[in-house]
Legacy VTK file of the C-alpha trace (Angstrom):
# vtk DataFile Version 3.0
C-alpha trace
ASCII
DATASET POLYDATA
POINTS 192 float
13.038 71.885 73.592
13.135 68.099 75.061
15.910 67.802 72.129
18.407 70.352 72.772
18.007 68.742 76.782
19.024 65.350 75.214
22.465 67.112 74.192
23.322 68.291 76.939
22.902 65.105 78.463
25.302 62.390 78.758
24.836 59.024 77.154
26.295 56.986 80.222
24.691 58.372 82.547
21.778 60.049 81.197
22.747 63.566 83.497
24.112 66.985 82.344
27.391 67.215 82.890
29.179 69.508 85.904
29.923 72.789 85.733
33.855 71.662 85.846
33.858 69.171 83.123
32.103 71.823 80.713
35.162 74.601 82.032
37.949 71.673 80.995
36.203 70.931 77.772
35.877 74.701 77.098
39.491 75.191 78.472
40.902 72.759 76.124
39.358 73.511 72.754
40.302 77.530 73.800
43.330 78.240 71.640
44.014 81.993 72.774
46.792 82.616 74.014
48.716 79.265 73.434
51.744 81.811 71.157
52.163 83.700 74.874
52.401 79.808 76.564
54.799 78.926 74.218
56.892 82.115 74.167
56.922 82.063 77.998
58.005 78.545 77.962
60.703 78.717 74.974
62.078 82.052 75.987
64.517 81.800 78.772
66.879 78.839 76.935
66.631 80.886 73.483
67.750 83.960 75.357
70.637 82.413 77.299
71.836 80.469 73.785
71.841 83.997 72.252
73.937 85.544 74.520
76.440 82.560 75.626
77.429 83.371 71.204
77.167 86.779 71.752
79.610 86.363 74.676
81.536 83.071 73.066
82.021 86.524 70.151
83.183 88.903 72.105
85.746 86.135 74.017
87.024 85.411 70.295
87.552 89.135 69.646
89.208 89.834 73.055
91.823 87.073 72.425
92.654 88.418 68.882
93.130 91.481 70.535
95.768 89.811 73.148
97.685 88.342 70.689
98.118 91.094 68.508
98.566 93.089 71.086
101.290 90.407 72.460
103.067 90.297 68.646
103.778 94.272 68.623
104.880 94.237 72.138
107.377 91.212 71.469
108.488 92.339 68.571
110.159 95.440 70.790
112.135 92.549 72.724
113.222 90.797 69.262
114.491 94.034 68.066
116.362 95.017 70.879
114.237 98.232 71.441
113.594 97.073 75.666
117.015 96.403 76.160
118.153 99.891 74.616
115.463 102.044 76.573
115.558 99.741 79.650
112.060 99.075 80.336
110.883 97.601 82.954
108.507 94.574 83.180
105.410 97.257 84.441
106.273 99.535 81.557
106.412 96.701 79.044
102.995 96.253 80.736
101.258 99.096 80.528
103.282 101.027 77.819
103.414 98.454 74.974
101.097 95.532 75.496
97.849 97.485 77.217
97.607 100.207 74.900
95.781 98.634 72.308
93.689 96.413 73.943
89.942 96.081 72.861
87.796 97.950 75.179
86.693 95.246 76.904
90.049 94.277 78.690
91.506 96.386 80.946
95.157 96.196 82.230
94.571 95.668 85.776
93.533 91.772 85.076
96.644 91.405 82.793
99.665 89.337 83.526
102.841 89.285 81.591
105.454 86.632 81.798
108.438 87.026 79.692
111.463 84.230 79.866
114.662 83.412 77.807
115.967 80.241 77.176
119.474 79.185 75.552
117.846 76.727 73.375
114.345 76.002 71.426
114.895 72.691 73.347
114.819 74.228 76.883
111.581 75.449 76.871
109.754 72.156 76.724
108.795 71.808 80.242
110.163 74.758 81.613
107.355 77.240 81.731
105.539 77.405 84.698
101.279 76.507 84.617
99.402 79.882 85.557
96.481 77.234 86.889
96.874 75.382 89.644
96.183 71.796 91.192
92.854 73.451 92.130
92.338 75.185 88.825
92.908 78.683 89.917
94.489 81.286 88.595
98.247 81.859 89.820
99.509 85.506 87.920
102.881 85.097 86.605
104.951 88.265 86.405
108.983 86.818 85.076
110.936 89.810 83.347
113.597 87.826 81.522
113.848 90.330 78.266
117.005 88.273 77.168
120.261 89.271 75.304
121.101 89.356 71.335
119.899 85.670 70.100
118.307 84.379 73.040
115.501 82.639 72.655
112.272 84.346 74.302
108.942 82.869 75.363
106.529 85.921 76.225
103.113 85.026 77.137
99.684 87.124 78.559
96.907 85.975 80.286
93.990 87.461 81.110
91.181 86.081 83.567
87.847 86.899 81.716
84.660 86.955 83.478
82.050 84.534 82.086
78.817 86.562 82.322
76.321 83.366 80.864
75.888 80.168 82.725
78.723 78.065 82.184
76.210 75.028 81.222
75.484 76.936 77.594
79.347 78.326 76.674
81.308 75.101 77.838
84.446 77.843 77.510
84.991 78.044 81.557
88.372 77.447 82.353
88.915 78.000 86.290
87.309 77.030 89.110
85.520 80.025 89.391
83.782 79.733 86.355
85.743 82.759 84.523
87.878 81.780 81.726
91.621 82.495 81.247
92.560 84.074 77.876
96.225 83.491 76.905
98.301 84.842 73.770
101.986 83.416 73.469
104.769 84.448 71.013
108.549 82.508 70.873
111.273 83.440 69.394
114.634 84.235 68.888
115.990 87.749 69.638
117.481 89.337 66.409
121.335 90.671 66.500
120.472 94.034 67.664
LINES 1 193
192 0 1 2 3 4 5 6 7 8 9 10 11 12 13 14 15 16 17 18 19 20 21 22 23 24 25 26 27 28 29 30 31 32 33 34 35 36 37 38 39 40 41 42 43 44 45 46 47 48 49 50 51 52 53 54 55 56 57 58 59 60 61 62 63 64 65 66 67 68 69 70 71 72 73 74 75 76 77 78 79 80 81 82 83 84 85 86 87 88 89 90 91 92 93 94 95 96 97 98 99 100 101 102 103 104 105 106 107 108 109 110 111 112 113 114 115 116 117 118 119 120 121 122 123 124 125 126 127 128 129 130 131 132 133 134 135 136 137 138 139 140 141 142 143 144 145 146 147 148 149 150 151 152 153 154 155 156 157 158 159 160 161 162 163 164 165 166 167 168 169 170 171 172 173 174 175 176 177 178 179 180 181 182 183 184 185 186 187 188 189 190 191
């Protein structure tokens, strides 16, 4: 009996320890629950990372969709097939660029500029910026569908709303943290 008292005692001072120091000691050899610590702790970034690629994905696939999107619809202008039917800038809208877009982008939050220019040369520095000095996004809406061999420039942006914190994606390209999505085609109308 006087040995198992020894134990408990300790050597510097010859006392049993407190209740509290035999709780830490207890507490820190106790190993349960440490995977539910760690989860708790590692979960948040690893969830966030996850979905800024999901969303970084989906971005990807909504600007293929633009510019393919943009490609058939231009390809109506090359051809002659706007001037012939007279459409109008909200038709070429809605009737030939928005009705294959993804799911994900609707036509409300679309803008469609479409200029012509006598030569490849003129463009350089002709086209207006859709952002602004305070990175914002300024819709353009020019209907230019040109004549036989002009040369066109027709571009669509879309604003995108970032749905993950801008610190994981790094893809934010406004002030408001959304990101613009643009698809451009230029080219030279055909002989139609």
């Amino acid at each position: 009996m006087g040995s198992e008292m020894e134990k408990t005692r300790t050597p510097e001072t010859g006392k049993r320890p407190s209740r509290w120091i035999k709780s830490t000691k207890r507490f820190r050899k106790d190993r349960r629950g440490v995977a539910a610590v760690e989860m708790a702790l590692v979960a948040w970034p690893f969830l966030a990372i996850m979905f800024a690629i999901l969303e970084q994905g989906v971005v990807f696939f909504a600007e293929f969709s633009l510019e393919h999107n943009v490609a058939q619809a231009a390809r109506q202008i090359r051809t002659g097939e706007v001037l012939d039917n007279s459409i109008t800038s909200a038709q070429f809208k809605t009737d030939l660029v928005c009705p294959d877009l993804a799911a994900m982008l609707t036509c409300g939050n679309l803008s469609v500029d479409v200029r012509t220019f006598a030569t490849f040369a003129d463009i350089a520095g002709a086209l207006d910026d859709p952002v602004n000095s305070d990175n914002e996004f300024n819709p353009l809406n020019n209907w230019q569908p040109g004549a036989q061999l002009s040369v066109m420039v027709v571009r669509a942006f879309y604003e995108w709303n970032m749905l993950t914190p801008t610190a994981f994606t790094h893809m934010d390209t406004l002030a408001n943290g959304n990101r613009l999505i643009s698809a451009s085609m230029t080219f030279r109308n055909e002989p139609f």
